[in-house]
C-alpha positions as CSV (number, residue, x, y, z in Angstrom):
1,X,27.3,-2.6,-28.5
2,X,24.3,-1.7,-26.9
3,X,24.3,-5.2,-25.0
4,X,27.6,-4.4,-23.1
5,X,26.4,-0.4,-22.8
6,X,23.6,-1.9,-20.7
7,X,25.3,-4.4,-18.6
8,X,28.2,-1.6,-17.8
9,X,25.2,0.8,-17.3
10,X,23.4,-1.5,-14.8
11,X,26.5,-3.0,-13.0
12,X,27.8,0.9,-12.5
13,X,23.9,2.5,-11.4
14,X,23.3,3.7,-15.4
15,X,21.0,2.1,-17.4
16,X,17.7,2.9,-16.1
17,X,15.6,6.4,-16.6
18,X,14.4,8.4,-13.9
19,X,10.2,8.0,-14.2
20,X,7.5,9.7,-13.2
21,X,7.3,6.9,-9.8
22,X,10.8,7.6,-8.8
23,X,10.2,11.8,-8.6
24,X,9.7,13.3,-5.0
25,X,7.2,15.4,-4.8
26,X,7.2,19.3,-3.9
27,X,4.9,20.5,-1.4
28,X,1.4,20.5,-2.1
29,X,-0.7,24.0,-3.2
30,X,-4.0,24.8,-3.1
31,X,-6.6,24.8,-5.6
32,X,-10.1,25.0,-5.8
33,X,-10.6,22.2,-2.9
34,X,-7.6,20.2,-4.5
35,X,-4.2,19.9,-3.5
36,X,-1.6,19.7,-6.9
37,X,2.2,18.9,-6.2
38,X,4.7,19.4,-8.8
39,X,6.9,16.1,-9.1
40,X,9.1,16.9,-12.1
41,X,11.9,13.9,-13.2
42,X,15.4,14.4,-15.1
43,X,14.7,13.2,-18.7
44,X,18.2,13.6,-20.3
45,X,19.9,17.2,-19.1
46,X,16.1,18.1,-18.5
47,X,13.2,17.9,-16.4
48,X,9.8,16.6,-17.4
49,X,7.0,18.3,-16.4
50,X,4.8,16.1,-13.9
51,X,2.6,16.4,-10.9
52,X,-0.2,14.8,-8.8
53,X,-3.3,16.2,-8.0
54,X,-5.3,15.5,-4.8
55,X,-8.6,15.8,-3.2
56,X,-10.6,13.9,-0.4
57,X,-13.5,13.1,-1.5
58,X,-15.8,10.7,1.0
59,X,-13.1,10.4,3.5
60,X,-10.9,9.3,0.7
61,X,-7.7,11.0,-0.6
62,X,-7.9,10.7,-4.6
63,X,-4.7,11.0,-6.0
64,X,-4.7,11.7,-9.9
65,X,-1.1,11.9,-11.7
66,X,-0.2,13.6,-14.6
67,X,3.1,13.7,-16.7
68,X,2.9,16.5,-20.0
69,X,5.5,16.3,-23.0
70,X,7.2,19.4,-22.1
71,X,10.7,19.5,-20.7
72,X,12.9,22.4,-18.6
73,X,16.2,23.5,-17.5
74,X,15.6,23.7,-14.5
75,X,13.9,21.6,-11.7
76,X,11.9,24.9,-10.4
77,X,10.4,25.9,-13.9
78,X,9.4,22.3,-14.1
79,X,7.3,22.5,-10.8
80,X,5.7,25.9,-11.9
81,X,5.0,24.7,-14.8
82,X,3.8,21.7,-13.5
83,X,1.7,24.0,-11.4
84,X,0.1,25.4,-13.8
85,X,-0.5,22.6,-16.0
86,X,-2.5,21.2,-12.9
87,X,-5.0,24.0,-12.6
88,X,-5.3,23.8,-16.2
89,X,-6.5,20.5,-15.5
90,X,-8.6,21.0,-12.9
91,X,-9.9,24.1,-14.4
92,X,-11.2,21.7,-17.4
93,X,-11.8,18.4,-15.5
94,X,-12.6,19.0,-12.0
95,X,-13.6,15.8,-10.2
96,X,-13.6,14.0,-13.3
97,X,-10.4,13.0,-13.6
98,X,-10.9,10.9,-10.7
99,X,-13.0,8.8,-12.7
100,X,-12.4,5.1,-13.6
């Protein structure tokens, strides 16, 4: 069954979940010296909380993406959550998360 729910999923565009690559992402806010936009994906009837975070550091942007377990109704809670969960980060982290 799950053989022909994929090939009738991919011939009619189903099939494949959003991910965190395929989310636009909302305008960039402030923080501390870093920039942190929300970039929330559908997960089901959901959104997933996700973001990147960003700061130039030697004349190079550093881009640090994050995606968190939690889910929400709606695309805006998503991006203030996300939000949040980014200053959280940054908060705890700073520069370090740019770290190899």
């Amino acid at each position: 069954m799950s053989f022909w729910k994929g090939l009738l999923g991919g011939l009619f565009g189903g099939g494949r979940e959003a991910s965190p690559e395929d989310a636009p992402a909302g305008e960039a806010v402030e923080y501390k010296g870093f920039r942190i936009r929300p970039a929330p994906y559908p997960a089901g009837a959901q959104f997933q909380t996700a973001g990147i975070i960003e700061k130039e550091i030697g004349g190079e942007t550093k881009e640090y993406r994050f995606v968190r377990a939690e889910t929400h109704a709606s695309r805006g809670d998503a991006e203030n959550f996300a939000l949040t969960k980014g200053r959280q980060i940054i908060d705890e982290q700073g520069e370090r998360i740019f770290k190899d």
